[in-house]
N, C-alpha and C positions, 0 to 999 in steps of 0.2 A: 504494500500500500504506500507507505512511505511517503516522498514528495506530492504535493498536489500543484497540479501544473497551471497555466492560467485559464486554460479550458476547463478544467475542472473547477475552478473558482467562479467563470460564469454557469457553470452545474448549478451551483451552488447558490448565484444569486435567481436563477431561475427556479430553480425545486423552492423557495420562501418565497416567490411571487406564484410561485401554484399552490403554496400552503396558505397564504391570505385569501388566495380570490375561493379558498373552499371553506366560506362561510360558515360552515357547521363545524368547525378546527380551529377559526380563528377567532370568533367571537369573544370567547371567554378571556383564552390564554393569551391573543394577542395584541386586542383590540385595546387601545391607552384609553383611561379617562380623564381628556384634556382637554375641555372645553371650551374654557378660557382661552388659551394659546392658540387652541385652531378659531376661536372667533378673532383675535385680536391677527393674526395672520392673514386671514380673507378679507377682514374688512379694511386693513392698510392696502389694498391692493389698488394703486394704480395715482395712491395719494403720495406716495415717496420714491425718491427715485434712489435706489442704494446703490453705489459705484465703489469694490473692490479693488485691493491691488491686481486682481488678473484683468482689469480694462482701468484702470489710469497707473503704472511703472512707478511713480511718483508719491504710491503709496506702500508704508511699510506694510510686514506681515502684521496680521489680524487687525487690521488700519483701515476703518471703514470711512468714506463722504458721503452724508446723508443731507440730501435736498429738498428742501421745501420751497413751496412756492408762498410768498408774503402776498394772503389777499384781506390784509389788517389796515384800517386807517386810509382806504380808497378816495381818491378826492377827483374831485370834478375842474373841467378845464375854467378860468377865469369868464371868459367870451366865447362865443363861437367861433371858429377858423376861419379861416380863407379856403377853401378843401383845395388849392392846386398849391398849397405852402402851409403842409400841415407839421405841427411839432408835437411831441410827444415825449415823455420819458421814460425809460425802458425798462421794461420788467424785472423788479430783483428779483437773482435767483439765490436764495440765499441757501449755505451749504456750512458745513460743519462738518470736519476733521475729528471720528472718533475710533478711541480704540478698545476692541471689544475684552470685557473685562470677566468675561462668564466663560470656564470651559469644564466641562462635564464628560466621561469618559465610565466604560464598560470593557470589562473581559472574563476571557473565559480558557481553558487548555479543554484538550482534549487525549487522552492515552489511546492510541489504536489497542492495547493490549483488552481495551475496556469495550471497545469499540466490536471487536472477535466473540465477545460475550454478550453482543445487545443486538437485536431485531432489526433496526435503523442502519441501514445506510450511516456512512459521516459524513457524507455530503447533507442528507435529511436532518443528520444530528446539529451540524452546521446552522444549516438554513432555520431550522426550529431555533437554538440558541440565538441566531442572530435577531429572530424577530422578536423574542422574549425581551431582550436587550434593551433593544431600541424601542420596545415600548415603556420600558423603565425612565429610560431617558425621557420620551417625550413626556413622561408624569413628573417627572423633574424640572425638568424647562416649564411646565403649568404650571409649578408651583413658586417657581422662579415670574411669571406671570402675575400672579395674583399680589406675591409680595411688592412687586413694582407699584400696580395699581393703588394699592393700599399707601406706600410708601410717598407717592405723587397725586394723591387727592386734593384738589384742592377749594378755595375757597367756593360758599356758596351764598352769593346775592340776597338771594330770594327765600331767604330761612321760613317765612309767614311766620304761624303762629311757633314754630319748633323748634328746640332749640339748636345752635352749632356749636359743637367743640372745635376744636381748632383744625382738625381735616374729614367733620363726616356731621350730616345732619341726623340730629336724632330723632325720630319718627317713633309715636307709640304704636302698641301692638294691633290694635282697635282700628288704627290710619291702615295697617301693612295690607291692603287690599290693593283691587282692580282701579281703587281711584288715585294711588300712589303712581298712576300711569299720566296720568291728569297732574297730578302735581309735576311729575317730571319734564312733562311736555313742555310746563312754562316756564319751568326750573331752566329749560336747555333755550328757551328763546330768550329770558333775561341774562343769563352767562355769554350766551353767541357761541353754542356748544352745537358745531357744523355737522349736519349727517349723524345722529348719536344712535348709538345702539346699546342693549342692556345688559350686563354677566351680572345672575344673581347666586345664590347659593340654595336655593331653593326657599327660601322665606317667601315671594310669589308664586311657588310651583303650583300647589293646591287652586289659587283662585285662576290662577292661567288657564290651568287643562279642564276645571269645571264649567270654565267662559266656553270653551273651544266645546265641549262635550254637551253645552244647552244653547248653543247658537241656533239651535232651528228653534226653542221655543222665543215666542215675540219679547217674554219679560228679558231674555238671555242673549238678545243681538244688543244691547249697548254695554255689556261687559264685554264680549265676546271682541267689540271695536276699538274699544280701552285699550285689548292689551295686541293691538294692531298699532299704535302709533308708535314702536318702534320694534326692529328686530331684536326677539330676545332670547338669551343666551343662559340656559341653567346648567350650572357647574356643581354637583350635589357633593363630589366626590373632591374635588380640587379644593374647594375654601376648607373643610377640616385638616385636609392633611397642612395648607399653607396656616394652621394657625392663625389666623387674622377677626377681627371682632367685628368686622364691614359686612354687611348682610348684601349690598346692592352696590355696585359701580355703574353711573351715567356716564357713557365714554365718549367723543368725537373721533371719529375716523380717521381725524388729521393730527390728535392732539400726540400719537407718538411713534418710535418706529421699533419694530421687530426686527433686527440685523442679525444676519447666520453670515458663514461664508467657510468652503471646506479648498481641502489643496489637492483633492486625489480628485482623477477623473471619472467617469462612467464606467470605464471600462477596465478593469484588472490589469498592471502591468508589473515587469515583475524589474524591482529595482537591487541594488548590493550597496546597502551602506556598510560602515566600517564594522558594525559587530556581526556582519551576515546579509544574509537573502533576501528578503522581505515581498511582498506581495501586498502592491495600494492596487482601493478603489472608493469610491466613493456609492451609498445607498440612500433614498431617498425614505423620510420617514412617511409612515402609512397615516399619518394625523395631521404634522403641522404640515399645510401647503408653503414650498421653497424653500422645505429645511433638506437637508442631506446629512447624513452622518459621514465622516472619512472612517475607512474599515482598513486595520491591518492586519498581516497574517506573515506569523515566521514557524519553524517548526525546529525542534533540535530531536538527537539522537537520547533514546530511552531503551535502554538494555539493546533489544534487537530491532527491535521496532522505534516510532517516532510519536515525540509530542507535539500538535499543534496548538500553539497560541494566537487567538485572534484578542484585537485590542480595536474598541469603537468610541472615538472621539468625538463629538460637539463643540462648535467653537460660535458663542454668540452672545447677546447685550438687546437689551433694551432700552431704546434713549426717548428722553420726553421733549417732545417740541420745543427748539429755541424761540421759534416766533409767534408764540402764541397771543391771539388778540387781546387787548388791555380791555379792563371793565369798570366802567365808574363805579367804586363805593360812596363814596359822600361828596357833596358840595363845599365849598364855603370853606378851603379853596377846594378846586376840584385834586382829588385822590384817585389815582388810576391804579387799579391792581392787576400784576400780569395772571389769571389764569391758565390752569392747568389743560383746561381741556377733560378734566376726568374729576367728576361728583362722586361721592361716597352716602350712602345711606348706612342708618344702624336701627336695627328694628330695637326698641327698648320696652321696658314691662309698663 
């Protein structure tokens, strides 16, 4: 058995993408609970533009540029123009130099001797271990997630009658309903909280899936459209494990960025660095959309036979909007406060 060649290492990433797509094998064992992370992943899509040292040279390793486009503080021209001598001033784009400060890693050996005594293939054994893996990870980067969230909450305008501690408004128990959708809705138009969407922890789950479940009866279509005004995201499994005391996050699409970035390609190639052999590639995770895991594989000599060691690294950060738009708190003189972009709720007794 011994060496596994680079052919067999694509075996290997194909036999785990035929163990995912058989649904009845992957559900339990493979499937991440990361809700958080894969919302806040899909819904930054198409608001940031992340540029890598592999497309600008000019950045070191794990050196991300993350770009926002400034549409805060918009002004209108003085007069009308002349339209054949038009002047204009040019779009900032404004960008920022970060480097990613989060890296997260998996491994595993394998003895062929053990390998002689087990039902599985090691390619099988492989592909199984890998997705196990990397579904750890991706429960790790969610929890890496929600502590962000938590940790960058920021102020909230529009308290009404309830109170604010100094990053999460506290909402009684009696409030935690279908109309806490109503509140948020104007919570997100007095903040200037753009495109928002919901990660709760399941303190709305109950009255959400009851709305959804009586919307054919007449009294049950204006809950039911309550919890339509915004896409909502329940995380049941993520907020206990992150420890956190935040029952509800009101987030903007724009308010921050999810950056990954890996160094191995698609495709299995087989390198020699100084302590030996090695085998990179890079695998895509089955949760977060544009994460990749980098995957390495060496094997040493074990009496007659051989041990393979594979090692699965993440390399990634979450940064919060540089330019996010200021909000008046009080008059008299006027006080601008930079908002976060991201409301905290706390359900309280």
């Amino acid at each position: 058995m011994a060496d596994l060649s680079v052919a067999d290492q694509c075996d290997i990433i194909l036999k785990a993408e035929e163990v995912w797509a058989d649904s009845q094998n992957q559900t339990d064992m493979y499937t991440a609970d990361a809700e958080t992370i894969k919302a806040l992943a899909e819904r930054q899509k198409g608001r940031t533009r992340i540029i890598t040292e592999l497309e600008n040279p000019e950045l070191e390793g794990n050196n991300v540029k993350i770009v926002w486009l400034d549409n805060c503080g918009e002004e209108l021209d003085a007069t009308c123009q002349d339209v054949c001598d038009l002047t204009a001033e040019e779009v900032a784009m404004n960008s920022k130099n970060f480097t990613l400060t989060k890296c997260k890693s998996a491994s595993f050996k394998i003895n062929e001797n053990d390998v002689l005594r087990n039902r599985y293939t090691i390619d099988e054994i492989v592909a199984r271990k890998i997705l196990a893996k990397m579904k750890a990870l991706d429960e790790h980067i969610n929890v890496q997630s929600l502590l962000f969230l938590s940790a960058n909450a920021g102020y909230n305008k529009n308290p009404e009658a309830y109170t604010f501690t100094s990053d999460s408004l506290q909402i009684p128990a009696a409030d935690y309903t279908n109309e806490l959708y109503v509140k948020m809705a104007i919570d997100a138009k007095i903040n200037k909280i753009s495109d928002p969407f919901i990660v709760d922890n399941g303190a709305l789950y109950r009255y959400y899936l009851n709305a959804q479940l009586e919307q054919g009866n007449a009294e049950g279509k204006g809950n039911q459209r309550k919890t339509m005004l915004f896409p909502t995201y329940f995380d049941l499994v993520g907020f206990p494990s992150a420890a956190i005391t935040d029952d509800t996050f009101l987030i903007s699409s724009s308010a921050y960025a999810f950056a990954s970035r890996n160094y191995n390609g698609n495709t299995p190639i087989e390198v020699n660095p100084k302590e030996g052999r090695q085998m990179r590639w890079s695998m895509p995770s089955n949760t977060i959309p544009g994460l990749r895991y980098d995957v390495y594989h060496e094997y040493s000599c074990t009496g007659k036979r051989f041990t393979h060691t594979y090692y699965i690294e993440a390399n990634f950060d979450f940064v919060l909007n540089p330019v996010g738009c200021d909000v008046l708190v009080s008059t008299g003189p006027d006080v601008f406060d930079q908002v976060s972009g991201i409301l905290s709720y706390t359900k309280v007794a």
